[in-house]
C-alpha atoms as one frame of an Amber mdcrd trajectory, in Angstrom:
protein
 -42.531  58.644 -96.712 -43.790  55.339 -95.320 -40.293  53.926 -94.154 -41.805
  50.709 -92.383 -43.879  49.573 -95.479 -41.118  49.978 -97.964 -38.205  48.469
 -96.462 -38.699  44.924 -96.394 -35.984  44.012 -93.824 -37.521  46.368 -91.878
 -41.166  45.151 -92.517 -40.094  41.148 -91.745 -38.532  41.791 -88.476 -41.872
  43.756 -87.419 -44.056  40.702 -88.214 -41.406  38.462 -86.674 -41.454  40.538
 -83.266 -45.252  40.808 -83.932 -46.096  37.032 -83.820 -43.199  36.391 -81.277
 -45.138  38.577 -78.808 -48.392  37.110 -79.914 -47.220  33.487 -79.274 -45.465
  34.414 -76.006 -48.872  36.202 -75.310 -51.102  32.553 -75.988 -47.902  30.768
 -74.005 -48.718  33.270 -70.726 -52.250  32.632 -71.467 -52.536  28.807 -71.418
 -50.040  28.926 -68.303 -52.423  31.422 -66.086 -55.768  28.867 -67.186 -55.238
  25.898 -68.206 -52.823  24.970 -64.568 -55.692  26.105 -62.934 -58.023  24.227
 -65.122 -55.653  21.223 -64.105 -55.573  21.525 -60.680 -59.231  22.235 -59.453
 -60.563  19.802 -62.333 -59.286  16.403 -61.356 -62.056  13.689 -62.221 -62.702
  12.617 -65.678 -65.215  11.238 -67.860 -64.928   9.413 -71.246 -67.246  10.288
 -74.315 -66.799   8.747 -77.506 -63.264   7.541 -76.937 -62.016  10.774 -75.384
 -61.367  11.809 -71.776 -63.089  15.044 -70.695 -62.134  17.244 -67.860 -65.346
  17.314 -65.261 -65.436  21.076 -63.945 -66.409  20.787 -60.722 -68.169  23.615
 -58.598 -65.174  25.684 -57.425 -63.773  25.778 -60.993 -67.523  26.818 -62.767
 -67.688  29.954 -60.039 -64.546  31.133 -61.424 -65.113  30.212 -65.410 -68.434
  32.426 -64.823 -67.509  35.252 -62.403 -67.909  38.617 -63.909 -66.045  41.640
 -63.404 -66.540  45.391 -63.171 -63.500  46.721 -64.966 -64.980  44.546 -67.873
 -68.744  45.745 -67.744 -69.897  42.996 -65.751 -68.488  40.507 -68.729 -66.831
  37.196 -68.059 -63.375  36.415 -68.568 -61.985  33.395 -67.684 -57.827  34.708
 -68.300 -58.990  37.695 -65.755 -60.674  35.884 -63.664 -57.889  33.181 -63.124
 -55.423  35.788 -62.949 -57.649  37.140 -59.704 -57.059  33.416 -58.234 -52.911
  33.809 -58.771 -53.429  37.072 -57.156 -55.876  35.761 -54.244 -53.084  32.579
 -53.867 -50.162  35.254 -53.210 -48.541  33.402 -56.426 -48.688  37.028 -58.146
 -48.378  40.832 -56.604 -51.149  43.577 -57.430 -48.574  45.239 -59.721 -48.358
  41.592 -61.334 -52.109  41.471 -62.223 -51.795  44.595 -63.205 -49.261  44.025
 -65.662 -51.178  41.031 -66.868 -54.083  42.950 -67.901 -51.793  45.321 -69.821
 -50.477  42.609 -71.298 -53.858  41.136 -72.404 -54.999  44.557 -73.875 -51.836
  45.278 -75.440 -51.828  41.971 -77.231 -55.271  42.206 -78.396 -54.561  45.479
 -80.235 -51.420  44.119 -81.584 -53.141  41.307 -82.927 -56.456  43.176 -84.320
 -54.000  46.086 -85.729 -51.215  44.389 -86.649 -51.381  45.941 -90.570 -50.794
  49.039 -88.585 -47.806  47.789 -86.337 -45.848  46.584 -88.949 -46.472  49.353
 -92.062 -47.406  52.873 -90.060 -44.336  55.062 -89.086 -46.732  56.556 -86.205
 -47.028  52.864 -84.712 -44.356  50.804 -82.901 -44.229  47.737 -81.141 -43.557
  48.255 -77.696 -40.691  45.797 -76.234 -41.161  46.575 -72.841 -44.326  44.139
 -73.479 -42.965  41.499 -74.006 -39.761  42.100 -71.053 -43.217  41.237 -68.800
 -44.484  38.784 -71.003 -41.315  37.074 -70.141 -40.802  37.700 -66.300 -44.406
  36.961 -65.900 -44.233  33.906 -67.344 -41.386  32.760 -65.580 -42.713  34.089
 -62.352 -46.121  31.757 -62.768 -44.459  28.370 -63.964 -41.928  28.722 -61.004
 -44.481  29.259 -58.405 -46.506  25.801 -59.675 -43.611  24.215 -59.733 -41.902
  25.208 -56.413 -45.588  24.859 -54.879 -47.298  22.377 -56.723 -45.102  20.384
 -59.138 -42.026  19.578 -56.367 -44.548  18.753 -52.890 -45.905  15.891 -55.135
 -42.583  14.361 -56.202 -41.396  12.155 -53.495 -37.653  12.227 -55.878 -37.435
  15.782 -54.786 -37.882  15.133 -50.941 -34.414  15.438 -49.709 -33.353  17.744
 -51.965 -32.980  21.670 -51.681 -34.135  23.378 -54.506 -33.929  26.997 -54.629
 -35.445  29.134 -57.166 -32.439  29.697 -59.277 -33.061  26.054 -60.199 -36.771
  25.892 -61.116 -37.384  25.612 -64.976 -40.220  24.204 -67.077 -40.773  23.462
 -70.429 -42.405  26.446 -70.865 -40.058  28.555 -69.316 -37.089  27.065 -71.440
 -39.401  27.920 -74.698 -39.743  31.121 -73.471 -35.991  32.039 -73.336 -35.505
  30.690 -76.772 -38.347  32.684 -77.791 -36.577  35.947 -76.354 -33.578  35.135
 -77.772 -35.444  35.649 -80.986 -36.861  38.512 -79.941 -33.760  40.352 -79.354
 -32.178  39.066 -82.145 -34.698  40.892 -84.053 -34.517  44.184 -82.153 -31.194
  43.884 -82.791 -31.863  43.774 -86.476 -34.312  46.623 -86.610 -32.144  48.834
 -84.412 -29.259  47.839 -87.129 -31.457  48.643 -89.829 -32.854  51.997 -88.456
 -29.246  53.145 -88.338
C-alpha cells in the first residue's frame, strides 16, 4: 500500500518540505550569482526607461566559461561558485556540497510527483541542513568582506561573526523553522 499518496497529512507536509527546499534552493542560487553579478558589473545603461547592468569583460569570461564535469556546457551557478571557491570565501568540500545541492534540487523539482506519493522516495533533510549553512556561510563572507569595508558607520566598531546577518540569512532561519516544523509533523505522523 501507497502510504504517502493516501494520507493527506502526510502528502501536504511532503509538498511543504518539497517547495521549502526548492525556494531555499533559488534563495542559495540568487546569493552565489547575482552578488557576483553586483559586484564585477558596476556601470549602467538606460533603455527604454530601465537601467541595465553593463557586463563588463571579467564578468562575460565567467557567464561563458565551460566546464568538464558538465560536458564542456556553461553554467553560470557553477561557474560563480568556482569564483567563491578561487576567492577563499568557500572550501573545496563547500563547492562540493553546492553542486550536490544543485543536482539534488533539480531532481526534486523534475520528480517531485515521485517525492511526495512513492513510499521508495524520500526527501532527504540533510539537503537542506547545507542549503542552510551554505547560505549563511556566503551572505556572511560579503558582508564581513564586502558589505562592512564600505560602510564608514562600521569603522570603529568590532564586529565578529556571531553578529553578521542579512536579510537573506534572517529569511532563511524562518524558512528552517518551517522546515522542522514539518519534519516534526511527518515524524509525528509516521508514528
Amino acid at each position: 500500500m501507497n502510504f504517502k499518496l493516501f494520507n493527506e497529512d502526510i502528502l501536504k507536509a511532503n509538498l511543504a518540505v518539497s517547495s521549502l527546499i526548492i525556494t531555499s534552493y533559488e534563495l542559495l542560487q540568487n546569493t552565489v550569482i547575482n552578488k557576483i553579478r553586483d559586484l564585477l558589473c558596476v556601470d549602467f545603461e538606460f533603455k527604454d526607461g530601465e537601467a541595465k547592468l553593463i557586463e563588463n569583460e571579467e564578468y562575460c569570461k565567467l557567464k561563458n566559461q565551460r566546464h568538464d564535469e558538465l560536458n564542456g556546457n556553461k553554467n553560470l551557478y557553477v561557474s560563480s561558485c568556482k569564483w567563491l571557491f578561487d576567492e577563499q570565501c568557500i572550501s573545496q568540500a563547500d563547492y562540493l556540497d553546492l553542486q550536490e545541492v544543485r543536482l539534488y534540487r533539480n531532481k526534486l523539482a523534475h520528480e517531485l510527483p515521485l517525492f511526495i506519493v512513492d513510499d521508495s522516495y524520500s526527501i532527504d533533510i540533510s539537503i537542506f541542513e547545507k542549503l542552510q549553512l551554505l547560505i549563511i556561510k556566503i551572505e556572511k563572507w560579503w558582508v564581513i568582506n564586502f558589505e562592512i569595508p564600505i560602510n564608514p558607520e562600521y569603522d570603529k566598531l568590532q564586529i565578529s561573526d556571531e553578529d553578521v546577518s542579512s536579510g537573506i540569512i534572517i529569511l532563511m532561519q524562518h524558512l528552517a523553522s518551517m522546515v522542522n516544523a514539518e519534519i516534526s509533523k511527518l515524524r509525528d505522523l509516521k508514528n
